[in-house]
C-alpha positions as CSV (number, residue, x, y, z in Angstrom):
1,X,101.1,-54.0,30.7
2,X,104.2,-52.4,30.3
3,X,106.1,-49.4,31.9
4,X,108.5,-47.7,34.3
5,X,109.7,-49.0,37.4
6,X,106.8,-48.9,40.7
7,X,104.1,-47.9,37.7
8,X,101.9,-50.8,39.6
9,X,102.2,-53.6,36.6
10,X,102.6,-56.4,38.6
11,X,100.4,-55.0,41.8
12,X,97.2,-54.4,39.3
13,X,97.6,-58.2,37.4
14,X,97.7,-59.5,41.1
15,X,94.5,-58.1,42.3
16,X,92.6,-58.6,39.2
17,X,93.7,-62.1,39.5
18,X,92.7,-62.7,43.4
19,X,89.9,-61.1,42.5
20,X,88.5,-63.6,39.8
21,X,89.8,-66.6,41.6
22,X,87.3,-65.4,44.5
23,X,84.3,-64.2,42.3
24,X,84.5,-67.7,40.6
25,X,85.5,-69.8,43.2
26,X,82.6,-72.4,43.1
27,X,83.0,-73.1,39.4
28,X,86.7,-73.0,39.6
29,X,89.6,-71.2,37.4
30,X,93.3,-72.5,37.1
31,X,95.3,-70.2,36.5
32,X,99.2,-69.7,36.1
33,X,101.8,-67.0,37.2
34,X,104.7,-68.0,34.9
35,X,108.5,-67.0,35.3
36,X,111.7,-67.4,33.3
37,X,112.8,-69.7,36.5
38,X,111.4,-71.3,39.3
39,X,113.9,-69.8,41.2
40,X,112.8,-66.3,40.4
41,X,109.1,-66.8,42.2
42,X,109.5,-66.7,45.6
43,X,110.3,-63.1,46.4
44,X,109.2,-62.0,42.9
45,X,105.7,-63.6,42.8
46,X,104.9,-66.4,45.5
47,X,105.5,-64.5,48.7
48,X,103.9,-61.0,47.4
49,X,100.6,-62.7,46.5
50,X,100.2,-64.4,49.7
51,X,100.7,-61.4,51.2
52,X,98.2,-59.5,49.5
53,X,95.4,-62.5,50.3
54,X,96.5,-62.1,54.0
55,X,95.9,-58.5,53.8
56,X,92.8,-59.0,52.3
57,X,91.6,-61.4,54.9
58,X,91.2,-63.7,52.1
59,X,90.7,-67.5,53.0
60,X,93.3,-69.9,51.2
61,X,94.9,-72.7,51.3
62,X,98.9,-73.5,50.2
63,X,101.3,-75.9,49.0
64,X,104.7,-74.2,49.9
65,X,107.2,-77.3,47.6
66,X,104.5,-76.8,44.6
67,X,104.0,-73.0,44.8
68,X,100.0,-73.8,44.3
69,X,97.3,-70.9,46.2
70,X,93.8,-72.8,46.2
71,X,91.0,-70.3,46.7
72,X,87.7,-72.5,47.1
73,X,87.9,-74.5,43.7
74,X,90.2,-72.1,42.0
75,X,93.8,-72.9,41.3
76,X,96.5,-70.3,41.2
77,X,99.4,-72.3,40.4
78,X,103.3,-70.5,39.9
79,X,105.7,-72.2,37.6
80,X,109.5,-71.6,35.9
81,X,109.9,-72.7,32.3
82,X,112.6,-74.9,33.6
83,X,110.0,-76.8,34.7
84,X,108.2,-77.3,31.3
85,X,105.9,-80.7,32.1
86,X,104.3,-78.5,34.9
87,X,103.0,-75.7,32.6
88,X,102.6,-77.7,29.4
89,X,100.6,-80.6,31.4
90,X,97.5,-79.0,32.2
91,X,94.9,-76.2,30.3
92,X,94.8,-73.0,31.9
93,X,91.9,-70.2,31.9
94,X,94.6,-67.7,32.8
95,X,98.1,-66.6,32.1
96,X,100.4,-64.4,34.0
97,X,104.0,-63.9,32.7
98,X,105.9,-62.1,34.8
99,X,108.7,-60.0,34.0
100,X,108.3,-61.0,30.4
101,X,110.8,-59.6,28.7
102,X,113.2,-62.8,30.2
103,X,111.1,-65.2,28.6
104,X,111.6,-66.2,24.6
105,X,109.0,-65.6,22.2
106,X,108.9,-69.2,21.2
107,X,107.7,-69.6,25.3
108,X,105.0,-67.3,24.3
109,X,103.6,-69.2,21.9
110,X,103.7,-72.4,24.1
111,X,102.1,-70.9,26.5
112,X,99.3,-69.5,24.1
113,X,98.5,-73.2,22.7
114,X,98.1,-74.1,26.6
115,X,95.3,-71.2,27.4
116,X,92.4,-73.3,26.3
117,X,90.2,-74.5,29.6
118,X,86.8,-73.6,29.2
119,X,85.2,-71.9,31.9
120,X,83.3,-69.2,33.4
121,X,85.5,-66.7,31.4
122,X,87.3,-65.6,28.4
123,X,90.8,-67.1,28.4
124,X,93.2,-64.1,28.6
125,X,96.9,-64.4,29.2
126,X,99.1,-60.5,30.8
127,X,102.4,-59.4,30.1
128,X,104.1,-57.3,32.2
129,X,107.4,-55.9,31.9
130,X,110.0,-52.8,31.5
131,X,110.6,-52.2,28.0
132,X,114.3,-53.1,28.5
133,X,115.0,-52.3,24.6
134,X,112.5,-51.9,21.3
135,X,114.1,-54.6,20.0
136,X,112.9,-57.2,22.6
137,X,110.3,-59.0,21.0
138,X,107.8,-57.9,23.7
139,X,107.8,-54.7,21.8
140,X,108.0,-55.9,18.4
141,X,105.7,-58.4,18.3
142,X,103.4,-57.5,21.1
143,X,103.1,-53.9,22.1
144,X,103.6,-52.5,18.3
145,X,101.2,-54.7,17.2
146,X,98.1,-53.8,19.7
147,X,96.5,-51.7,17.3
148,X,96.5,-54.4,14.9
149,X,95.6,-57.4,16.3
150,X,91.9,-57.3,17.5
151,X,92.5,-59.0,20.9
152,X,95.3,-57.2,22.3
153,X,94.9,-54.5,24.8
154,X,98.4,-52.9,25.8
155,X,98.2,-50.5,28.5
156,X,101.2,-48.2,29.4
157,X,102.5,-46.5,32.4
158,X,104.4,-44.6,34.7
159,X,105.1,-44.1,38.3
160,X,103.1,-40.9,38.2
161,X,99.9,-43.7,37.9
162,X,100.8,-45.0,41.4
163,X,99.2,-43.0,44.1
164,X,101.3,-44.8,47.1
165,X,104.8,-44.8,45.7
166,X,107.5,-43.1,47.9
167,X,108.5,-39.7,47.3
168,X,112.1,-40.7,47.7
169,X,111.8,-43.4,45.2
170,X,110.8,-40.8,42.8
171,X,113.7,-38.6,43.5
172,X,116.4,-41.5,42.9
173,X,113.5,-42.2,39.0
174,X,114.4,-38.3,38.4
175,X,117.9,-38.1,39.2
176,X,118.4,-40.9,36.5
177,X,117.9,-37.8,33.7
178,X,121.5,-36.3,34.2
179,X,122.7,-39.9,35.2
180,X,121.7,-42.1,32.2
181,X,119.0,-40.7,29.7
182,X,118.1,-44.7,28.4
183,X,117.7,-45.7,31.9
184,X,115.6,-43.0,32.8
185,X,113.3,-43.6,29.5
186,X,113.3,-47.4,30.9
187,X,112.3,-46.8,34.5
188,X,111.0,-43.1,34.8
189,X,109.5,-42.8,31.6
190,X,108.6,-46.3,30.9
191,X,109.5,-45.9,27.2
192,X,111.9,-48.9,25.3
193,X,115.7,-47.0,25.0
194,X,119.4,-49.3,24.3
195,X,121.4,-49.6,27.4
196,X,124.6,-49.0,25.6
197,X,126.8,-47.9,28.9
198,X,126.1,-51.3,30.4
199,X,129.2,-52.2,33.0
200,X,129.3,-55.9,33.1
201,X,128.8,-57.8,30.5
202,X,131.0,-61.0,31.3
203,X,128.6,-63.3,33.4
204,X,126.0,-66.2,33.2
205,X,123.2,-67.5,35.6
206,X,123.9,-71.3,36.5
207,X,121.7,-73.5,39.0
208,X,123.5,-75.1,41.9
209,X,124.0,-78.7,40.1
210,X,126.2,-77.0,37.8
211,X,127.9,-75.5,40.4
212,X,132.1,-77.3,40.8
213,X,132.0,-79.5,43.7
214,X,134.8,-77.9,45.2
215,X,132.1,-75.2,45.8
216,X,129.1,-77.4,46.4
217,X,131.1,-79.6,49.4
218,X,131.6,-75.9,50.9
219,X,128.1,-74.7,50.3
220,X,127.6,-72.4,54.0
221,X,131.8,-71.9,54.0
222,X,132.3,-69.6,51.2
223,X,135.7,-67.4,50.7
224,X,133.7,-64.7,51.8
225,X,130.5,-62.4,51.9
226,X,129.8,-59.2,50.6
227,X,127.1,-56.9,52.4
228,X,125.6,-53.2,51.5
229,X,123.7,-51.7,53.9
230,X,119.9,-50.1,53.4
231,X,116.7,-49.7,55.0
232,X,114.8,-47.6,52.7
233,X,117.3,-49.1,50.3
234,X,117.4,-52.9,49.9
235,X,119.5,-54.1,51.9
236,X,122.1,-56.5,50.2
237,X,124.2,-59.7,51.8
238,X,125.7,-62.0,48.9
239,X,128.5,-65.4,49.3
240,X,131.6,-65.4,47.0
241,X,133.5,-68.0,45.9
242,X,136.4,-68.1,43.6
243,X,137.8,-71.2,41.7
244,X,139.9,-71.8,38.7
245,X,140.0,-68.3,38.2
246,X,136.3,-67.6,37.8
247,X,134.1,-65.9,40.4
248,X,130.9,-67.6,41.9
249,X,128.3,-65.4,43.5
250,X,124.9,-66.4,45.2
251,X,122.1,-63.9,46.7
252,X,121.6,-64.5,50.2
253,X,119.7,-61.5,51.5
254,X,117.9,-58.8,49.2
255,X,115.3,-56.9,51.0
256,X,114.3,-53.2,51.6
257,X,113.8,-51.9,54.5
258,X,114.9,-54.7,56.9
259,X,116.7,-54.1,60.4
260,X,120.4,-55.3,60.7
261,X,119.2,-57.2,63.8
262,X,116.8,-59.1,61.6
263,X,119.5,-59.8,59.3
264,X,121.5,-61.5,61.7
265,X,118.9,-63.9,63.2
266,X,118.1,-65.0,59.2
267,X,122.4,-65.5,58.6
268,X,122.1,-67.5,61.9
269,X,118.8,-69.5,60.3
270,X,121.0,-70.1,57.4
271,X,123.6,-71.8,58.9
272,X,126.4,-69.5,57.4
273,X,130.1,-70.2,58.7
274,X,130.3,-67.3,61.1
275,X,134.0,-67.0,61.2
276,X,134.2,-66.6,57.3
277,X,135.0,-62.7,56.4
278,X,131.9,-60.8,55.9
279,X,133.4,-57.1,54.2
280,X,131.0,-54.1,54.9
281,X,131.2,-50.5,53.6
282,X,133.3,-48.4,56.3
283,X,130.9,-45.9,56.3
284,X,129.1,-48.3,58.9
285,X,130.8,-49.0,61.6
286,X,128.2,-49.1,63.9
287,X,126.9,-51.8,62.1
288,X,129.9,-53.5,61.4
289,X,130.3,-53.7,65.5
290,X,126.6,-55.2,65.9
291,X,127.6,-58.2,63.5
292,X,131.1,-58.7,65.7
293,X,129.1,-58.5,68.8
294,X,127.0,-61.1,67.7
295,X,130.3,-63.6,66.7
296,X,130.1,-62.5,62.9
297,X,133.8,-61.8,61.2
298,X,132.6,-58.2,59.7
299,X,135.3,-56.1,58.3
300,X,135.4,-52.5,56.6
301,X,136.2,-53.3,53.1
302,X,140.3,-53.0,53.3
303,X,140.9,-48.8,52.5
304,X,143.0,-49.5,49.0
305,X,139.7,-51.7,47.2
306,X,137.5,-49.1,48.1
307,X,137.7,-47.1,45.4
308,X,134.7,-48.0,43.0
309,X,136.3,-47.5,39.5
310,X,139.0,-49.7,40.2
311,X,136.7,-52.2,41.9
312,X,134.7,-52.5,38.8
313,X,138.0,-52.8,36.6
314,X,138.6,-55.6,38.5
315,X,135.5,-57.2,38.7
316,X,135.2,-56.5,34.6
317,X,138.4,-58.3,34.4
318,X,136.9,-61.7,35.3
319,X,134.0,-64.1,34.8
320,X,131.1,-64.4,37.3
321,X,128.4,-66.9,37.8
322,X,125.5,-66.0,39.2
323,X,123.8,-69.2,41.1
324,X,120.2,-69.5,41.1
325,X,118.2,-68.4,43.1
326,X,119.9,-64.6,42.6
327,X,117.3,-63.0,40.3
328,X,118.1,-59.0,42.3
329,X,121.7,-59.8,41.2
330,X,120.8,-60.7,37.8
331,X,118.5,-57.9,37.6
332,X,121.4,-55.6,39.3
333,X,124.0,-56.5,36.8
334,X,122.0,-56.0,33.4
335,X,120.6,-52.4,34.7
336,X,124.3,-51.4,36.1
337,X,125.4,-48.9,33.7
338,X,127.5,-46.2,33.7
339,X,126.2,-42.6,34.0
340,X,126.0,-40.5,30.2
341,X,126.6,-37.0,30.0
342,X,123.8,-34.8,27.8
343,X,126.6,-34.9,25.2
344,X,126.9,-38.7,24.9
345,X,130.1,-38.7,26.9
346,X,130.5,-42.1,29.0
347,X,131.7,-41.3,32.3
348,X,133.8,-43.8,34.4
349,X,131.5,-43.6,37.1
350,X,128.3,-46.1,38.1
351,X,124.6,-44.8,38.1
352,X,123.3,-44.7,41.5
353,X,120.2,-46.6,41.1
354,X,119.4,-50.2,42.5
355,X,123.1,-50.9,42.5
356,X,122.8,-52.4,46.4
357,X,123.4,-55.9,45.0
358,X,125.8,-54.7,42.9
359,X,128.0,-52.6,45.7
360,X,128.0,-56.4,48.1
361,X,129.3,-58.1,44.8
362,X,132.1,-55.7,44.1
363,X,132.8,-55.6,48.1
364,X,133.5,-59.2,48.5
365,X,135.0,-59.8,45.0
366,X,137.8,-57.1,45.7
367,X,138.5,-57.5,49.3
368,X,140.1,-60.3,49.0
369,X,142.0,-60.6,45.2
370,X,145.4,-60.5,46.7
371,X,144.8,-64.4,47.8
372,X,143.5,-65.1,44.2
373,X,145.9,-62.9,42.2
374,X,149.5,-63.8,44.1
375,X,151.9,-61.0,44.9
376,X,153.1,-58.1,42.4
377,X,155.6,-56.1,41.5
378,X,155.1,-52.3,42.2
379,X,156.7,-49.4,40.4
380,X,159.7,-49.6,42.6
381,X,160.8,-53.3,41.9
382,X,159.6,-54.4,45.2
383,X,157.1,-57.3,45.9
384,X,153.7,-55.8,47.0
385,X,150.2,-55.5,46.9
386,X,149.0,-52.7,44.4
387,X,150.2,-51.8,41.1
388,X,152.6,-53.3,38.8
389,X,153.5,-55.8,35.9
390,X,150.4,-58.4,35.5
391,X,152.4,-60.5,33.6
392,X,154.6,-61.8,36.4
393,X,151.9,-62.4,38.7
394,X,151.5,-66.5,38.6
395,X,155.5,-66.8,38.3
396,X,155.8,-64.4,42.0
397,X,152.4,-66.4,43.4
398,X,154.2,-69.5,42.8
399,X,157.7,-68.6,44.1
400,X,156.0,-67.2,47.3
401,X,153.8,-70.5,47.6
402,X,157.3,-72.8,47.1
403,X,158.7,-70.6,50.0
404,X,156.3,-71.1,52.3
405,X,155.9,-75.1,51.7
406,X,159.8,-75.6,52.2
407,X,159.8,-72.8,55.7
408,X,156.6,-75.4,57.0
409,X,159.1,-78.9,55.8
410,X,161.9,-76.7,57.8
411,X,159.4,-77.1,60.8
412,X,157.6,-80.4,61.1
């Protein structure tokens, strides 16, 4: 099943699949929801199917460490393939892969060999997925060959199939046309294009044992935080940390139409170090006063970063890690794309569409460069902040440095 964006994919694979673990409960099915990372379930696949069997009324029971849903006899187990013993140990008499287009094809076929448990019906594995390029082998080997191979079904859609989808989520699909053509043939159209106007391209997704200790010993006390308001937007709250010259950025909060209130009582859950600088849009400053009353240190992002072209510059300009689990921001940054004119002309200017995670990243990446970066020199010859010749940056960061060690000698 493959598609635009809020087609219903992954809403339709979940019913049908709640629906035969209760219609065969006595005899008993396992079946497995299957994602690039373990990481990626929780918000992706664990929490929205427990949520549909609550709405449902439907009896279960729930191991929260093992991500298992048991349904009378029936199994419906979730599972990263960085967790390969879990999904290679057992036959299954379903498959789900989620977001499937993340996953190799070589997984594919492992996970093929595994559908084998006989039961009280056909063993059938589902793809779902946004056709993210043709070239992906989801298309090549899978959707272009459903004609040919005998028992394949592929099934395509839009969000024009979904009955309940927000009008205003449709509007932000449309207004992709005279933003970015590809992306709205991706998520409006749900046909496979080549995101050639991607913005960032300089990144990688780590888990938190490869993190540097210097960041692990600090894990609640990062340099900063970066948050993006929404509420019929997803509302975005990420922790950066910067060392040796590389950026480190981890999802903390990613979730539509929560209340900033909320928010708060989950940072305060979290343990966070309150007095650590958490830089907001300025357009908020409602907001921004909420989080000081409550003891956070909220700033407006500092007026010369705010510009968004040279924010991305600067964030272009250096490595990020993304630590697991951060799958919005990992989404975010291989969707963020500049917009296209009709012509083909690439403008210097973002495409307003799920960028939330994105805008937090970029807030608390660039509010705070100058400690990173040292002092410059601007067009006039004076040291400053702004502007100037790069190439004496580290020589002016360390004279500044050496002053300030021998004024605290001067006074101890």
């Amino acid at each position: 099943m493959y598609g635009g964006g809020r087609s219903g994919k992954s809403y339709s694979i979940r019913q049908y699949i709640v629906d035969q673990a209760i219609r065969h409960m006595g005899e008993g099915l396992e079946i497995l929801v299957v994602m690039k990372t373990r990481a990626s379930l929780k918000h992706a696949a664990w929490e929205p199917m427990l949520e549909m069997l609550d709405d449902w009324g439907i009896g279960y029971r729930k191991h929260e460490t093992l991500y298992i849903i048991t349904i009378g006899e029936s199994h419906i187990v979730m599972a990263g393939l960085d967790d390969p013993e879990k999904v290679k140990s057992t036959e299954w008499s379903m498959i789900w892969c989620e977001e499937a287009t993340r996953l190799d094809y070589e997984d594919y076929l492992q996970l093929r060999v595994r559908l084998s448990r006989p039961g009280p019906v056909p063993n059938q594995i589902f793809l779902s997925f946004n056709p993210v390029s043709i070239n992906n082998w989801c298309m090549e080997k899978v959707v272009l060959r459903g004609d040919v191979d005998g028992d394949m079904l592929v099934m395509h859609s839009t969000y024009k199939d979904n009955a309940f989808i927000d009008e205003e989520y449709v509007k932000d699909l449309e207004n992709l046309r005279d933003q970015n053509k590809n992306m709205w043939l991706i998520y409006a159209r749900g046909e496979p294009a080549l995101l050639n106007t991607i913005i960032y391209s300089n990144w990688d997704v780590i888990d938190w044992v490869q993190v540097p200790m210097g960041i692990r010993d600090r894990k609640m006390d990062p340099d900063d935080m970066g948050y993006d308001f929404g509420f019929t937007h997803p509302l975005s709250l990420c922790a950066y940390w910067e060392y040796e010259g590389e950026d480190y950025i981890m999802e903390l909060v990613h979730e539509k139409g929560m209340q900033t209130e909320i928010l708060i009582e989950k940072m305060d859950e979290m343990g966070l170090n309150k007095s650590v600088e958490l830089w907001c849009p300025s357009e908020v400053p409602g907001v921004i006063e909420l989080f000081c009353a409550r003891g956070w240190n909220a700033k407006a992002v500092p007026s010369e970063y705010r510009g968004v072209r040279d924010g991305i510059d600067y964030c272009k300009g250096r490595k990020v890690h993304f630590i697991m689990p951060s799958e919005n921001y990992i989404k975010g940054a291989m969707g963020y794309s500049y917009k296209e004119k009709k012509d083909g002309v690439v403008l210097e200017e973002p495409v307003k569409f799920e960028d939330d995670a994105m805008d937090a990243m970029r807030y608390a990446r660039v509010s705070i460069r100058d400690r990173f970066q040292g002092f410059r020199v601007n067009k006039g010859g004076k040291l400053g902040r702004g502007g100037g010749d790069r190439i004496t940056e580290a020589m002016e960061e360390g004279l500044v440095w050496r002053e300030r060690e021998r004024e605290d000698e001067m006074f101890m």
